[in-house]
C-alpha positions as CSV (number, residue, x, y, z in Angstrom):
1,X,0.0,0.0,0.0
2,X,3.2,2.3,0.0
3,X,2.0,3.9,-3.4
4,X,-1.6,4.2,-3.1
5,X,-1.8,7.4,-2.4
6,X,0.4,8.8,-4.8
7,X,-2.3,10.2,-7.3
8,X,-3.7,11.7,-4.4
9,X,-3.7,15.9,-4.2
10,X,-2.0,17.3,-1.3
11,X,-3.4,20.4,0.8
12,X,-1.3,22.3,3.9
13,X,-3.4,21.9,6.8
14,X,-2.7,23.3,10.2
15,X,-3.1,19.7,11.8
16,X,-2.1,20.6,15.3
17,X,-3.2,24.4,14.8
18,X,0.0,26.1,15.9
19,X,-0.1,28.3,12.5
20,X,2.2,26.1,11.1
21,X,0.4,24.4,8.0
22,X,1.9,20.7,6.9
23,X,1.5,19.2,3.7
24,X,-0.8,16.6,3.7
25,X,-1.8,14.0,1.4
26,X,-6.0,14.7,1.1
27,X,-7.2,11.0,1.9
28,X,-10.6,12.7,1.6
29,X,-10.7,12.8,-2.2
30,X,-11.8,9.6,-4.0
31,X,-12.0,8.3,-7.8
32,X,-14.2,6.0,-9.2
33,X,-13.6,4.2,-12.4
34,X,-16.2,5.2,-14.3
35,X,-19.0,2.6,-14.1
36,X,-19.3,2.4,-18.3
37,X,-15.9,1.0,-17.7
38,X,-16.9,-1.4,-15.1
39,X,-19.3,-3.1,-17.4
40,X,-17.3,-3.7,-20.1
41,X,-16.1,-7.3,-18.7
42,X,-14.0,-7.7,-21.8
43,X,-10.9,-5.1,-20.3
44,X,-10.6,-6.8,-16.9
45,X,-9.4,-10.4,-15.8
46,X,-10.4,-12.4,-13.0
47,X,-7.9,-12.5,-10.4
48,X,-8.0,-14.7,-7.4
49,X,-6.2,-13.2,-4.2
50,X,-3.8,-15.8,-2.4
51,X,-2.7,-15.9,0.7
52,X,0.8,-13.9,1.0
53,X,-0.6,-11.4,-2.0
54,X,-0.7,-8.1,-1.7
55,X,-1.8,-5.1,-4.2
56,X,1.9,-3.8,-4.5
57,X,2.9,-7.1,-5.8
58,X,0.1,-8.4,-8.0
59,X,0.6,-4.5,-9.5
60,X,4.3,-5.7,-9.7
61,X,3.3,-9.5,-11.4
62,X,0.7,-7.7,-14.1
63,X,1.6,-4.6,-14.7
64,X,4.9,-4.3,-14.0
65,X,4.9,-1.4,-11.8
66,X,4.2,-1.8,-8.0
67,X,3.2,1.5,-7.4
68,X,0.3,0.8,-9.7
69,X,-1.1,-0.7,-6.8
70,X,-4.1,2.1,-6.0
71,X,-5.2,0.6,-9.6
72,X,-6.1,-2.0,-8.0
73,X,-7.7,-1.1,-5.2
74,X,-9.7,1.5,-6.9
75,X,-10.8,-1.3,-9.7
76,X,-12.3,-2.9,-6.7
77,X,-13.4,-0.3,-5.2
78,X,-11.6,-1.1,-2.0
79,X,-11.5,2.1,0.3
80,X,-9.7,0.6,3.8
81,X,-6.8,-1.6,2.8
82,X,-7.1,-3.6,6.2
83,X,-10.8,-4.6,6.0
84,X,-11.6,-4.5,2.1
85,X,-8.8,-7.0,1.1
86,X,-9.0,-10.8,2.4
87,X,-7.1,-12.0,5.4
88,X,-4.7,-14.2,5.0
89,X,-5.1,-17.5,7.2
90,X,-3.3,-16.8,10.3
91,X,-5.0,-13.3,10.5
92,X,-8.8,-15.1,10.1
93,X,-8.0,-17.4,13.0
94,X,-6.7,-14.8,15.1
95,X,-9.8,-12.4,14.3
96,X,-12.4,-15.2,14.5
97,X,-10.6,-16.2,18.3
98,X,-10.3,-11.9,18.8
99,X,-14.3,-12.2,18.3
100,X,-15.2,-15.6,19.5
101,X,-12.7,-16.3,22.1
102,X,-11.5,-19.6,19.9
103,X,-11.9,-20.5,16.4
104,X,-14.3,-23.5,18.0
105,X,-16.2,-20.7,19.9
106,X,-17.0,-19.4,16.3
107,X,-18.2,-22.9,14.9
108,X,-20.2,-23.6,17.8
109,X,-22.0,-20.0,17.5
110,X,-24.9,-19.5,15.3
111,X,-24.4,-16.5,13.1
112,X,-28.0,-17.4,10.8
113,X,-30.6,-19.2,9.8
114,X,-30.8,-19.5,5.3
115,X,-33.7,-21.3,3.9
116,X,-32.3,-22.8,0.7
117,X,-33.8,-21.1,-2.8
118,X,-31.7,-23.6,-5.1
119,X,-29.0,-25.5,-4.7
120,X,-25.9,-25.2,-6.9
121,X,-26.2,-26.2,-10.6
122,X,-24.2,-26.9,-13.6
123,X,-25.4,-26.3,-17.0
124,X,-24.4,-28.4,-20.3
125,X,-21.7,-25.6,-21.3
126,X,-20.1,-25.9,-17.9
127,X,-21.5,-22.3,-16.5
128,X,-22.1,-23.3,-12.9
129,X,-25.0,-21.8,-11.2
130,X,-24.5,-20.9,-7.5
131,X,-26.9,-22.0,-5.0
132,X,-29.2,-19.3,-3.9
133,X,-30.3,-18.6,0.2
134,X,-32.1,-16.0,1.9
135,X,-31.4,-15.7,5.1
136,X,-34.7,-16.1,7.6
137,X,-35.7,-16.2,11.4
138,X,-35.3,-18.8,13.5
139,X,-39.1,-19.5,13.4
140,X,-38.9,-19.4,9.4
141,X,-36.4,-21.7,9.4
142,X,-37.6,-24.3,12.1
143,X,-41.0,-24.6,10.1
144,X,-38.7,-25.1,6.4
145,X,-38.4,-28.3,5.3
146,X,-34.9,-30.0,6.6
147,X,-33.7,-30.4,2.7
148,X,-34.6,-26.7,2.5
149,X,-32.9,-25.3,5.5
150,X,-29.3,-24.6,6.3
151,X,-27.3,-23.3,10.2
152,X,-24.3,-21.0,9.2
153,X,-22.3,-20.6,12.4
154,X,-20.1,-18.0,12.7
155,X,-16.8,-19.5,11.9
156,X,-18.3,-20.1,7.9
157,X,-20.4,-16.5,7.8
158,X,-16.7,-14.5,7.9
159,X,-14.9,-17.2,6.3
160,X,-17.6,-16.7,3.2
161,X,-16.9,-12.9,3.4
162,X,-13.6,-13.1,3.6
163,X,-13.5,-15.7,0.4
164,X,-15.5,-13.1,-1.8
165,X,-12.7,-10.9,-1.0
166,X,-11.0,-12.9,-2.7
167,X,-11.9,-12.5,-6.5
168,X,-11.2,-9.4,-7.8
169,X,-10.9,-8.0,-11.2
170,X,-7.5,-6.6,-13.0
171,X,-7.3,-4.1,-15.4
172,X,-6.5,-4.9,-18.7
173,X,-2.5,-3.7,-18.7
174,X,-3.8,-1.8,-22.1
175,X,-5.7,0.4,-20.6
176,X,-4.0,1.6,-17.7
177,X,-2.1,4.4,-19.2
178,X,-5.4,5.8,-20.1
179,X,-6.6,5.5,-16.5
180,X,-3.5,7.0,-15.4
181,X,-4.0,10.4,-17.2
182,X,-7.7,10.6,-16.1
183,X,-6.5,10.0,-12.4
184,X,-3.6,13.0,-13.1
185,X,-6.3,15.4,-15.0
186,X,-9.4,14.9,-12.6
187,X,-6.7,15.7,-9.5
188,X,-4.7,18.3,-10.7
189,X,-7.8,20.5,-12.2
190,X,-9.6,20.2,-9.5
191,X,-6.8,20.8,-6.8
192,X,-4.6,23.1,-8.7
């Protein structure tokens, strides 16, 4: 994350208001890859997060620059760097004990109830078709049909989230110099 804020504008702010302004990168300014772009599936890949990755180096691995590592997070649309990107295993066990007091604490703790829409499917073409819940009281789900019903304990709730942190999308390496210059223009005419 050294380099996400590079693009950023910087402001002199009298932080500790002694008359003495500081310049300060403005965390409070954002962009958004425009969302024409976002639909177009045809200029991003699919990118699974491992453990041990980090935005700096997948920058590194597909573009060739780490400090093109705010690309990615603002692809994503990933705002906090601690809590948007996945935890890697050591850090889940240790969050699910920091919450639950153990990681069997979290198994043994019911987090919701999901009454099953569909289960998972696979057509002829290979397209797999995810299974579909909606997540219900307790009543709801002790009058649903066993076949129908599922317990999530907590332990699988945040291990869920943290697994759709997982897959995010790269931008297309030819595209990024154009993204580059928007990030520069829409920055300096607006802070300059």
């Amino acid at each position: 994350m050294a380099f996400y804020f590079r693009p950023f504008p910087q402001v002199f702010y009298d932080i500790k208001k002694n008359n003495i302004p500081l310049l300060l990168t403005d965390v409070t300014k954002r962009y958004k890859v425009r969302d024409i772009l976002q639909q177009k599936t045809a200029i991003y890949y699919n990118y699974t997060i491992r453990d041990g990755d980090r935005p700096d180096l997948i920058a590194f691995k597909y573009y060739g620059d780490e400090t093109l590592d705010w690309l990615i997070m603002i692809v994503n649309d990933i705002i906090d760097p601690y809590y948007d990107w996945p935890l890697n295993y050591q850090n889940f066990i240790n969050y699910m004990k920091s919450l639950y007091g153990s990681v069997d604490g979290a198994k043994s703790t019911v987090y919701e109830y999901r009454k099953i829409l569909s289960e998972q499917t696979t057509l002829i073409d290979g397209t797999v078709i995810p299974k579909r819940t909606v997540v219900v009281d307790q009543n709801t789900y002790n009058n649903t049909a066993a076949n129908l019903r599922e317990e999530i304990d907590a332990y699988e709730f945040y291990e869920e989230q943290n697994n759709a942190k997982r897959e995010i999308k790269l931008l297309d390496e030819r595209f990024v110099p154009d993204i580059k210059l928007e990030v520069e223009a829409i920055f300096s005419e607006n802070f300059n």
